[in-house]
N, CA, C and O of each residue as an XYZ file, in Angstrom:
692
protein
N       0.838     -1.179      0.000
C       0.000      0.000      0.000
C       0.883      1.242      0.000
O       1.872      1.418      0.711
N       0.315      2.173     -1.013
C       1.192      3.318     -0.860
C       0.673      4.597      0.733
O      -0.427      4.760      1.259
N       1.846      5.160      0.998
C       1.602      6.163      1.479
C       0.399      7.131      1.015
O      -0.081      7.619      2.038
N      -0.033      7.432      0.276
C      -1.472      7.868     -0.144
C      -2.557      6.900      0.169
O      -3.454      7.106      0.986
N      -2.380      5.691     -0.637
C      -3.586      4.909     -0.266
C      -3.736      4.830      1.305
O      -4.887      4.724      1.729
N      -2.752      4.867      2.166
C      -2.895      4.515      4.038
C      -3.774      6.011      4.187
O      -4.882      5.997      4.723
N      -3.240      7.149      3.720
C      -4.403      8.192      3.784
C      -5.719      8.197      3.930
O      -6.469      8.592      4.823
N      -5.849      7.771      3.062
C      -7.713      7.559      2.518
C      -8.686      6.943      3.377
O      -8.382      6.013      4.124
N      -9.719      7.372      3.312
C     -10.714      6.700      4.186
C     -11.519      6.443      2.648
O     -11.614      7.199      1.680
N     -12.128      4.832      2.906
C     -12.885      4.185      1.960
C     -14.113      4.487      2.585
O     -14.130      4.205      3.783
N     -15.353      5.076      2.030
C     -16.578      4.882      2.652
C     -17.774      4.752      1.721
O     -17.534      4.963      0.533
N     -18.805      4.495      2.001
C     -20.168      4.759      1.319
C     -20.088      6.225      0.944
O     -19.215      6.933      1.446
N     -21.039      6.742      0.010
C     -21.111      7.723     -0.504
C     -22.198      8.403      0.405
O     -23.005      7.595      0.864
N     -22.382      9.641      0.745
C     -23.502      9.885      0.956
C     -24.094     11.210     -0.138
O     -23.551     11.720     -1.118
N     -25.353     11.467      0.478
C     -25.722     12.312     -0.589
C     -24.992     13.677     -0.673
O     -25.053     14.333     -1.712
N     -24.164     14.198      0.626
C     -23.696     15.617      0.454
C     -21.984     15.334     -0.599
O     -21.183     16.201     -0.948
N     -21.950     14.471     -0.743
C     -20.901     13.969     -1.846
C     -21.685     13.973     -3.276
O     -21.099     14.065     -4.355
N     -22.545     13.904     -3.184
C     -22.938     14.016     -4.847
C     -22.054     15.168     -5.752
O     -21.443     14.836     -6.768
N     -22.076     16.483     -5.267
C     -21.658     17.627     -6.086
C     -20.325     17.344     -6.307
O     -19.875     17.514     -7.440
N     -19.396     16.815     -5.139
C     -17.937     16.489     -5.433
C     -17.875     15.334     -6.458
O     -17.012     15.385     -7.335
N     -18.526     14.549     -6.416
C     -18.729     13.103     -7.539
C     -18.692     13.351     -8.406
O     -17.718     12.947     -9.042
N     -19.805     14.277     -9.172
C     -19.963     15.156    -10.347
C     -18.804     15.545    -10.698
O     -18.226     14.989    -11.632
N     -18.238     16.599     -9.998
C     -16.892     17.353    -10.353
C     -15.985     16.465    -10.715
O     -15.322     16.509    -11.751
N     -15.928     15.524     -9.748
C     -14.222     14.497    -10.446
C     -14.997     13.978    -11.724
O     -14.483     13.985    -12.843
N     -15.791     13.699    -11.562
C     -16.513     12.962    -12.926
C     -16.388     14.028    -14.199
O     -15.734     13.636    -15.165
N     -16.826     15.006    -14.236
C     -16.552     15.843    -15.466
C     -15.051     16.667    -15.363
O     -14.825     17.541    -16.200
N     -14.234     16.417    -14.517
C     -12.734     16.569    -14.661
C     -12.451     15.403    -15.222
O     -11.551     15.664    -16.021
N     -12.636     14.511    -15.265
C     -12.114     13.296    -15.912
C     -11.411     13.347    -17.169
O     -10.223     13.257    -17.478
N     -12.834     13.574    -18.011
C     -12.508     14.092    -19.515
C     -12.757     12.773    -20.370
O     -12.616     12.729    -21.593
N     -13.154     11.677    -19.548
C     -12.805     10.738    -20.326
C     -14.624     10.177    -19.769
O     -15.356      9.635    -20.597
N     -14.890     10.316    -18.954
C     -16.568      9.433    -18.269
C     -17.590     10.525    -19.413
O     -17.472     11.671    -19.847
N     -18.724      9.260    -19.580
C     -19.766     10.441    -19.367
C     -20.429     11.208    -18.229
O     -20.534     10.791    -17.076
N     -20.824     12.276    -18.649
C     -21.305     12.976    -17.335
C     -22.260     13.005    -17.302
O     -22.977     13.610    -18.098
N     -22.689     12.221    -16.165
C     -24.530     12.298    -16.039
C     -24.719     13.597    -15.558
O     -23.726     14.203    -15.156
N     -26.053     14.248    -15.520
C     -26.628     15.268    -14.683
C     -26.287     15.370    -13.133
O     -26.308     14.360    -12.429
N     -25.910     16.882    -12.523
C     -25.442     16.889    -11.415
C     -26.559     16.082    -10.349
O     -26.257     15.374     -9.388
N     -27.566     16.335    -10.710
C     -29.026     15.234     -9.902
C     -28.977     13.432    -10.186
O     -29.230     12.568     -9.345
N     -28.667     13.269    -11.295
C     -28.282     11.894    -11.055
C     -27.127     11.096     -9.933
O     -27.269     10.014     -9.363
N     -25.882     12.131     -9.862
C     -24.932     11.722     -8.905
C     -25.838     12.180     -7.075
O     -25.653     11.638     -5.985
N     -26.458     12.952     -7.319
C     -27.054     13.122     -6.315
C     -28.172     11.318     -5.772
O     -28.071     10.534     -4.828
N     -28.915     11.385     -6.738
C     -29.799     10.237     -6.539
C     -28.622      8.961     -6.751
O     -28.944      7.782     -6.895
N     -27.845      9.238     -6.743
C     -26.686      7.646     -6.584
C     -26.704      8.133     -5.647
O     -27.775      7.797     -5.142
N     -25.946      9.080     -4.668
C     -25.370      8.561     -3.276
C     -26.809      8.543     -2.260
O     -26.983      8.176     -1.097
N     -27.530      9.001     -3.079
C     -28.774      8.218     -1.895
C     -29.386      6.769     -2.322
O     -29.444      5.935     -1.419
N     -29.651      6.554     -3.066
C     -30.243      5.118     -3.684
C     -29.241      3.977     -3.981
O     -29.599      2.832     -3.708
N     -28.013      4.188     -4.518
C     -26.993      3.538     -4.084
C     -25.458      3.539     -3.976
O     -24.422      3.417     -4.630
N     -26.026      3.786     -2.559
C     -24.511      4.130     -1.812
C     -23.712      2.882     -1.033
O     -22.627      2.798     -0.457
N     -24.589      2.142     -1.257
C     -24.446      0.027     -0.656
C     -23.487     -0.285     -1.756
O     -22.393     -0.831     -1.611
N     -23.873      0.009     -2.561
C     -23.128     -0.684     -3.845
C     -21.872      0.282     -4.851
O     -21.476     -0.011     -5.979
N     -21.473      1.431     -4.031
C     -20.833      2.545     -4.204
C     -19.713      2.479     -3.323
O     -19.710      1.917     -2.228
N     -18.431      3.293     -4.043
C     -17.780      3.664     -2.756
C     -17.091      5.009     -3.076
O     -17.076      5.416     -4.237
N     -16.418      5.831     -1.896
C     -15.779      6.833     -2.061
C     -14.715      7.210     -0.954
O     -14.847      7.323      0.265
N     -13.260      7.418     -2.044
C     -11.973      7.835     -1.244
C     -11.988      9.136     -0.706
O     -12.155     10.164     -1.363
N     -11.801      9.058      0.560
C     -11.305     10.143      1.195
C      -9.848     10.956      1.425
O      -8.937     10.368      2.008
N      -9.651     12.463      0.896
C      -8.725     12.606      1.872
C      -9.165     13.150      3.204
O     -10.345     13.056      3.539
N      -8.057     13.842      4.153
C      -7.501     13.745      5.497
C      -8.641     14.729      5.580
O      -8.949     14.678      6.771
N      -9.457     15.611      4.984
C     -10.345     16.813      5.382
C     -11.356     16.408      5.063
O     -12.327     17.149      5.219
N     -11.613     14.628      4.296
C     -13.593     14.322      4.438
C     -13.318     14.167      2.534
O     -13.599     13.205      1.819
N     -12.844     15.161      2.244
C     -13.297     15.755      0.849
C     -13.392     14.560      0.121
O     -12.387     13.958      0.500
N     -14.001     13.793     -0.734
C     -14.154     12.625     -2.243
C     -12.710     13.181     -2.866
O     -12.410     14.349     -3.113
N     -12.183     12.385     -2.981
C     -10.893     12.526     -4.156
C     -10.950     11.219     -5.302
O     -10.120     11.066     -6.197
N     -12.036     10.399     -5.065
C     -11.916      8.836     -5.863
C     -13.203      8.566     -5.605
O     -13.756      8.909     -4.559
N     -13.818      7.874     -6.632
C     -15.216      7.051     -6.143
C     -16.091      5.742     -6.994
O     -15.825      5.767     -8.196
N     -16.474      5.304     -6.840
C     -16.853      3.946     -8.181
C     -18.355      3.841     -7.384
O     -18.644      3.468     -6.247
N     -19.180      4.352     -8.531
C     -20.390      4.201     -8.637
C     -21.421      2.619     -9.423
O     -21.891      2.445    -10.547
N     -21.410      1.869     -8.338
C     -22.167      0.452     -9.322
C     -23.654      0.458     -8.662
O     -24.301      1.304     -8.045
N     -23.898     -0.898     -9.087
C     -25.247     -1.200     -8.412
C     -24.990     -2.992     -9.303
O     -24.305     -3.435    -10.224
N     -26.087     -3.554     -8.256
C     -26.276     -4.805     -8.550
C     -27.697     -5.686     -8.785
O     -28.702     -6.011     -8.152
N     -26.987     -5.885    -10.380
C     -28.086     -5.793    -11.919
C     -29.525     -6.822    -10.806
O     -29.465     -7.609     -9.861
N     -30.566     -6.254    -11.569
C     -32.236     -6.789    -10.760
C     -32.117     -8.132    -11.538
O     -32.433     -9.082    -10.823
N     -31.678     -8.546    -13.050
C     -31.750     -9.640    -13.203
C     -31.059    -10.745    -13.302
O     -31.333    -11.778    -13.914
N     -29.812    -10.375    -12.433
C     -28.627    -10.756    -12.126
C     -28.472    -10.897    -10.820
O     -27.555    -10.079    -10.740
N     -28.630    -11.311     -9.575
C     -28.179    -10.671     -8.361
C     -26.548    -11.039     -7.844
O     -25.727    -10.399     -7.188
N     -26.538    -11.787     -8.198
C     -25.103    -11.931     -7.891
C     -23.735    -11.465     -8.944
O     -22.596    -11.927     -8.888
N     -24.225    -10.478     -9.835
C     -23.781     -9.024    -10.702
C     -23.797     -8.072    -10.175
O     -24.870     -7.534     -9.903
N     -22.403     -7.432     -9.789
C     -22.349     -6.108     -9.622
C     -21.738     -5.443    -10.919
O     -20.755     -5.895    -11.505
N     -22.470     -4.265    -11.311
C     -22.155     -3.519    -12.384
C     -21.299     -2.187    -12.065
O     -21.925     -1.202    -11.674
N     -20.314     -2.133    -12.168
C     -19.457     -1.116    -11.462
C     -19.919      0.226    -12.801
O     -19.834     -0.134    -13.975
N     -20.318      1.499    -12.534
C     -20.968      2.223    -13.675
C     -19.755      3.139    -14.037
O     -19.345      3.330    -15.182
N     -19.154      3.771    -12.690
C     -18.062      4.642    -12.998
C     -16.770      4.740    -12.137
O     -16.836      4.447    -10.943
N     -15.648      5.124    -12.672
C     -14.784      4.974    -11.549
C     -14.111      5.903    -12.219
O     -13.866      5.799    -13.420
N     -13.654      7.182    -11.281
C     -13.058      8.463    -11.368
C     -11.714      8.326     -9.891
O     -11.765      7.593     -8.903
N     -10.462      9.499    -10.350
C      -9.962      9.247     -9.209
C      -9.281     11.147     -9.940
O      -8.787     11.460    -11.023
N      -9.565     11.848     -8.858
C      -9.175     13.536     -9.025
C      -7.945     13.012     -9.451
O      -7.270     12.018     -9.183
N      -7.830     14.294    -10.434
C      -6.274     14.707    -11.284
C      -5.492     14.552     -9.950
O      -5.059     13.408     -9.813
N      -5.210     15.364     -8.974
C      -4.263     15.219     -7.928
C      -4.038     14.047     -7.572
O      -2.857     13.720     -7.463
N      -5.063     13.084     -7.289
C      -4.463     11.984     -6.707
C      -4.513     10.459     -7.686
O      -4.711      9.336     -7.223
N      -4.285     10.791     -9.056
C      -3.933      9.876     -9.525
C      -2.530      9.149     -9.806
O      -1.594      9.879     -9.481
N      -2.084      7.757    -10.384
C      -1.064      7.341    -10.439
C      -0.856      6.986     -8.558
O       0.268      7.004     -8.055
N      -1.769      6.770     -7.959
C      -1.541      5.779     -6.822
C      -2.370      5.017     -6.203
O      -2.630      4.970     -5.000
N      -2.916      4.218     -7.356
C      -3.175      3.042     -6.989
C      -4.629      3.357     -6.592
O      -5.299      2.337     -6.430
N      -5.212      4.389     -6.416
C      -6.678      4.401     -5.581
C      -7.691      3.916     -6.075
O      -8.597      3.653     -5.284
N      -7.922      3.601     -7.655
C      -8.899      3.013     -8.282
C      -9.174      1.650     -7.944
O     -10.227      1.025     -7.813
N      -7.548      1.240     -7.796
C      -7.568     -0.423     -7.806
C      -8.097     -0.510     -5.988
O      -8.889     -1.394     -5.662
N      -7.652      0.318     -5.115
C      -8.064     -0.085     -3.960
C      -9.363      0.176     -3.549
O      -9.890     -0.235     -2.515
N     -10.074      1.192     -4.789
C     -11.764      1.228     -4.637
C     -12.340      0.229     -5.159
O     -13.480     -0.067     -4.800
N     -11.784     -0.373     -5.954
C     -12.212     -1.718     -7.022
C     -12.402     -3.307     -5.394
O     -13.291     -4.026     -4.939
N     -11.216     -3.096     -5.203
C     -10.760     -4.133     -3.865
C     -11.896     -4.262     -2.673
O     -12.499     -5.205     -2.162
N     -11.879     -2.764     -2.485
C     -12.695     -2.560     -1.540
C     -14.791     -2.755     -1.576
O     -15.464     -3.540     -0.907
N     -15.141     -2.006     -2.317
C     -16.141     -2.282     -3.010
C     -16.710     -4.052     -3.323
O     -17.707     -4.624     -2.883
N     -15.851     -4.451     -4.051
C     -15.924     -5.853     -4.008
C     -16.142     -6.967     -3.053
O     -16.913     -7.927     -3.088
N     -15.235     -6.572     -2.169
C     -15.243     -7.627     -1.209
C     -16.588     -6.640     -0.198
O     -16.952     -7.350      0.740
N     -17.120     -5.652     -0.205
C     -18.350     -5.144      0.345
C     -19.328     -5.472     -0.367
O     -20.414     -5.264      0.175
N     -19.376     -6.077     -1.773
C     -20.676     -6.205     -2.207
C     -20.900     -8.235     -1.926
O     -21.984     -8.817     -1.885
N     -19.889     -8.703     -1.821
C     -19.135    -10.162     -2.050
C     -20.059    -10.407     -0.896
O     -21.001    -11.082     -1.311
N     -20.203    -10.093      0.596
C     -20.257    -10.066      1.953
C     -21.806     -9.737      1.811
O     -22.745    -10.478      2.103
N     -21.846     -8.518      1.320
C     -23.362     -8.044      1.201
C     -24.504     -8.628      0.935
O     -25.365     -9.119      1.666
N     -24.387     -8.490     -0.438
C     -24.852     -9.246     -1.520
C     -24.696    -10.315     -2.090
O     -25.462    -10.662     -2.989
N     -23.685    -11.051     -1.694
C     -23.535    -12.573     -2.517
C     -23.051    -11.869     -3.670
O     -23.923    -12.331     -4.405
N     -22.527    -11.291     -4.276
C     -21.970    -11.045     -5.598
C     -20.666    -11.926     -5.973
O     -19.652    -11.516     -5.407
N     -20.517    -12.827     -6.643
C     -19.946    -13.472     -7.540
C     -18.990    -12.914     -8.640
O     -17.764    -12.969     -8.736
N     -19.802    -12.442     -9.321
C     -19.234    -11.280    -11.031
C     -19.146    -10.019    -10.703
O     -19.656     -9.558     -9.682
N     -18.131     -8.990    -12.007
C     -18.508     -8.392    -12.370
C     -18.627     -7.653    -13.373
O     -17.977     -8.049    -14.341
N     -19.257     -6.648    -13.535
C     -19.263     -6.291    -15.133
C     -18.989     -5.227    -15.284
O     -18.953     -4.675    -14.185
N     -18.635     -4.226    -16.478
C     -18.780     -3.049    -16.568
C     -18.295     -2.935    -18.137
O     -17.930     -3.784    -18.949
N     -18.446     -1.582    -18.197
C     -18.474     -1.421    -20.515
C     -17.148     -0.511    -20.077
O     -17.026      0.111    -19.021
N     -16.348     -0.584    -20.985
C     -14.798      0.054    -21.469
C     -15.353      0.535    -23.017
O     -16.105      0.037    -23.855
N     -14.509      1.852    -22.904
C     -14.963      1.892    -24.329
C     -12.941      1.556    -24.726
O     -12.003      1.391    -23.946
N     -13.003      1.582    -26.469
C     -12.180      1.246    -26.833
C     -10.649      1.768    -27.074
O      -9.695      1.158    -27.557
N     -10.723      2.894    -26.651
C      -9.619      3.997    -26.129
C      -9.176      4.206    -24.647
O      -8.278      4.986    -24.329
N     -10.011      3.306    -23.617
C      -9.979      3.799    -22.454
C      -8.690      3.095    -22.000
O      -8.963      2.648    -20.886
N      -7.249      2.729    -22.349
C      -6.323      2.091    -22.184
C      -6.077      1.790    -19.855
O      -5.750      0.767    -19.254
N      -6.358      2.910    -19.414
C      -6.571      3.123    -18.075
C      -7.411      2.180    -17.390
O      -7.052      1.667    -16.329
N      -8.466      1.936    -17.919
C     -10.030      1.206    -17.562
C      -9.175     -0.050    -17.679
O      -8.562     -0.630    -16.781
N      -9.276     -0.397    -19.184
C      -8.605     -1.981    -19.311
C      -7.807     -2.310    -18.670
O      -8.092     -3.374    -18.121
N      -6.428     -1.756    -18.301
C      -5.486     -2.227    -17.495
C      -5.896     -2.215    -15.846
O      -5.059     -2.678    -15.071
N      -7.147     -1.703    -15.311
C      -7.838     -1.557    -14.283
C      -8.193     -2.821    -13.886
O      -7.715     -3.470    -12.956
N      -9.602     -3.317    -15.125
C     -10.064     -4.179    -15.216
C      -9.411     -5.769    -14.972
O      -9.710     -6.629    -14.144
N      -8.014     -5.751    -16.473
C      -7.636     -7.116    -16.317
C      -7.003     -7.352    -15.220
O      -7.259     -8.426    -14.675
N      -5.936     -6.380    -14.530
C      -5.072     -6.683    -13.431
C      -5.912     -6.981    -12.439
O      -5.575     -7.793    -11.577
N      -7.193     -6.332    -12.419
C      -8.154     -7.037    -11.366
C      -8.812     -8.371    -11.505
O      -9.138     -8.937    -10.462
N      -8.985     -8.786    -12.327
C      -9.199     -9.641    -12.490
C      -8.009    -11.146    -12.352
O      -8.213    -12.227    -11.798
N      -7.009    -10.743    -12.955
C      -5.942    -11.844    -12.605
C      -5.410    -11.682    -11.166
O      -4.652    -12.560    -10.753
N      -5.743    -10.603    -10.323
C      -5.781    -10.781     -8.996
C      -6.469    -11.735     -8.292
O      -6.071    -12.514     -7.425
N      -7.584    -11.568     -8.789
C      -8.806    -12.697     -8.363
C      -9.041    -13.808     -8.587
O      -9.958    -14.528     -8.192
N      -7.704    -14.102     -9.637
C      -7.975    -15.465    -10.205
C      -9.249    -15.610    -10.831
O      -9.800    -16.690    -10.615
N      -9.847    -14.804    -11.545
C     -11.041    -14.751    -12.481
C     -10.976    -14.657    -13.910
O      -9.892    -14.368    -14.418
N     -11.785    -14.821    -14.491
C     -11.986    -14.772    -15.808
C     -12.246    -13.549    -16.444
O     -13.071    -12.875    -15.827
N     -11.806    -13.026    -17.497
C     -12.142    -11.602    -18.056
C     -13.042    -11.833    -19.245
O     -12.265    -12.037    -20.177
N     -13.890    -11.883    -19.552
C     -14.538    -11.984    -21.021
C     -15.138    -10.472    -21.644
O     -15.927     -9.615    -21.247
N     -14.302    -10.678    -22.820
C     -15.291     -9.582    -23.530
C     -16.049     -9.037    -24.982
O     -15.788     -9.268    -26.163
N     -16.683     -8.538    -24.587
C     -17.515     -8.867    -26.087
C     -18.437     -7.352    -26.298
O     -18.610     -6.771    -25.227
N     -18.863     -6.856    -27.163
C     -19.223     -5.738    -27.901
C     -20.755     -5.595    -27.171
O     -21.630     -6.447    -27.326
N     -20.918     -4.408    -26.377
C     -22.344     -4.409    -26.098
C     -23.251     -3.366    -26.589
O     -24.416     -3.495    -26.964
N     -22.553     -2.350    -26.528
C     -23.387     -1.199    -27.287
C     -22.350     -0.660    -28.601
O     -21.267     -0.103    -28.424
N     -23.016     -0.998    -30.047
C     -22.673     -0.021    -31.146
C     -22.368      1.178    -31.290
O     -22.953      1.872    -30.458
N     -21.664      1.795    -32.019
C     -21.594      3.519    -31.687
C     -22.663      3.840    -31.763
O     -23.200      4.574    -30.933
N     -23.441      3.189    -33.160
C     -24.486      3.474    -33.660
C     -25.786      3.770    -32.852
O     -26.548      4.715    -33.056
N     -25.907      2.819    -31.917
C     -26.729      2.989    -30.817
C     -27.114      4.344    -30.058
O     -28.270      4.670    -29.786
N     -25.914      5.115    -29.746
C     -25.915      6.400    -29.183
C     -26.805      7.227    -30.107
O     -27.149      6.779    -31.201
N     -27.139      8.304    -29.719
C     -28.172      9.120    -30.415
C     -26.958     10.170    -30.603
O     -26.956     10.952    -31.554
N     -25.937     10.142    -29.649
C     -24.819     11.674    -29.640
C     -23.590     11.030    -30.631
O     -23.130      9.915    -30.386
N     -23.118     11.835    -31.753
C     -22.399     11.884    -32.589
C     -20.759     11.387    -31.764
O     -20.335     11.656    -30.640
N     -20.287     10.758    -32.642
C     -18.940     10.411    -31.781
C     -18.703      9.361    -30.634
O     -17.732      8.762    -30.172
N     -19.820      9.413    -30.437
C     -19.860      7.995    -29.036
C     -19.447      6.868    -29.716
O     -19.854      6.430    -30.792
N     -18.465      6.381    -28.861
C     -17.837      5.209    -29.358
C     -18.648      4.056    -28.909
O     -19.760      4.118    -28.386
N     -17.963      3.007    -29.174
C     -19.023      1.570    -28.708
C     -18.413      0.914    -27.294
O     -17.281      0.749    -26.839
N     -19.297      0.730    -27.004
C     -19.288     -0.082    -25.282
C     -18.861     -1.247    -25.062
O     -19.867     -1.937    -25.227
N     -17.923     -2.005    -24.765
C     -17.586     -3.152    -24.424
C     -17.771     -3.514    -23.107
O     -17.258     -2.975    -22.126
N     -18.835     -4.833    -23.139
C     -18.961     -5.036    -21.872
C     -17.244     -6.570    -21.561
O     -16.758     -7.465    -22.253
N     -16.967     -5.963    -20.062
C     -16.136     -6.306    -19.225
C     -16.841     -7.113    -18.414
O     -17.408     -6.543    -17.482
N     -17.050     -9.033    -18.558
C     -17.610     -9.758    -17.596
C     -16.374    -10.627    -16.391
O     -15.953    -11.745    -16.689
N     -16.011    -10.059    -15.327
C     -15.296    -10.726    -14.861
C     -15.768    -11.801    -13.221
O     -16.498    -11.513    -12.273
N     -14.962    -13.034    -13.521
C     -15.750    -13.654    -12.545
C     -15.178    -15.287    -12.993
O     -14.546    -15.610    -13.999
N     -15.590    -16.023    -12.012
C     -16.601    -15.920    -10.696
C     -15.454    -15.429     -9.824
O     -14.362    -15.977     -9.976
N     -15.586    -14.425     -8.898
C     -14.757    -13.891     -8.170
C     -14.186    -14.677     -6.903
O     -14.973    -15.411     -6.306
N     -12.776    -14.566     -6.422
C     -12.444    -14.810     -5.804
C     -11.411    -14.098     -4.693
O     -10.800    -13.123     -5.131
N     -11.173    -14.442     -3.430
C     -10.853    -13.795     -2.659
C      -9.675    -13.251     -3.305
O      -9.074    -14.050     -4.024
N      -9.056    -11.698     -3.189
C      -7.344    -11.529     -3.676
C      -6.289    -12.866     -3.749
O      -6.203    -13.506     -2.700
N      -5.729    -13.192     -4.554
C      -4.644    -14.055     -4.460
C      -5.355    -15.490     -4.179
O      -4.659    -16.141     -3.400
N      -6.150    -15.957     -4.450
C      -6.414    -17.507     -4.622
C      -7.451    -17.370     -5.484
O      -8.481    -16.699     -5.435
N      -6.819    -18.424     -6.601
C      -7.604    -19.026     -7.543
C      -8.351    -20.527     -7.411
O      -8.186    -21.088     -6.328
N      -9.008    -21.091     -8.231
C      -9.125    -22.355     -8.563
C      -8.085    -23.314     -8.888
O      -8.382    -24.472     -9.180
């Protein structure tokens, strides 16, 4: 663990974090940005299946917004994962990924998980697989949404990321 990551407090989101969520989210440059009211109605509706890094003053500096799919239950769909310009390049995504997981694993019985990469997101992927060969899991992936699909010009296509069946860090089958 780095000296930054021992910093951080991992927690549920709550709703007075919505506006900071937003912000790292459209600093990104790379997420879509939902409406500042949608991040709002995540950290109240789901903040179980959410998490968010703290630094030393409270403030969100990192956060991964999922939920776990109604016709799936043992699917968690991780939707977004942002980590502020300042505190990137240490590791905090992967320890929101870690963390989150083994809270929904406990929770929920969650097994899998999923999430869409688009095809430029070189950051995401290397997120994804290293998490996954942590877990001794499987990565599968396959084309879920067309560009074409989008109604907004330029949207690239969605690859869904199925990884699973999950296992504790460091032991496989």
């Amino acid at each position: 663990m780095t000296a930054a990551q021992t910093a951080v407090r991992i927690e549920n989101p709550r709703v007075e974090d919505g506006a900071a969520i937003w912000r790292i989210a459209r600093d990104s440059e790379v997420l879509d940005l939902n409406s500042s009211y949608s991040y709002l109605l995540w950290c109240r509706d789901f903040a179980r299946t959410s998490v968010v890094a703290r630094d030393d003053d409270g403030a969100p500096i990192a956060f991964i917004t999922g939920y776990v799919r109604p016709d799936r239950p043992g699917t968690l769909v991780v939707w977004q994962v942002a980590v502020d310009h300042a505190h990137r390049g240490q590791g905090l995504a992967g320890l929101l990924l870690e963390a989150l997981t083994a809270k929904v694993s406990t929770s929920h019985g969650v097994t899998w998980l999923e999430t869409t990469v688009s095809p430029d997101n070189t950051p995401s992927d290397r997120l994804f697989a290293s998490y996954a060969k942590r877990r001794g899991a499987s990565l599968d992936r396959e084309l879920l949404f067309d560009a074409g699909l989008f109604p907004d010009d330029g949207h690239q296509p969605e690859v869904l990321y199925r990884i699973g069946p999950l296992h504790p860090q460091g032991e496989s089958l």
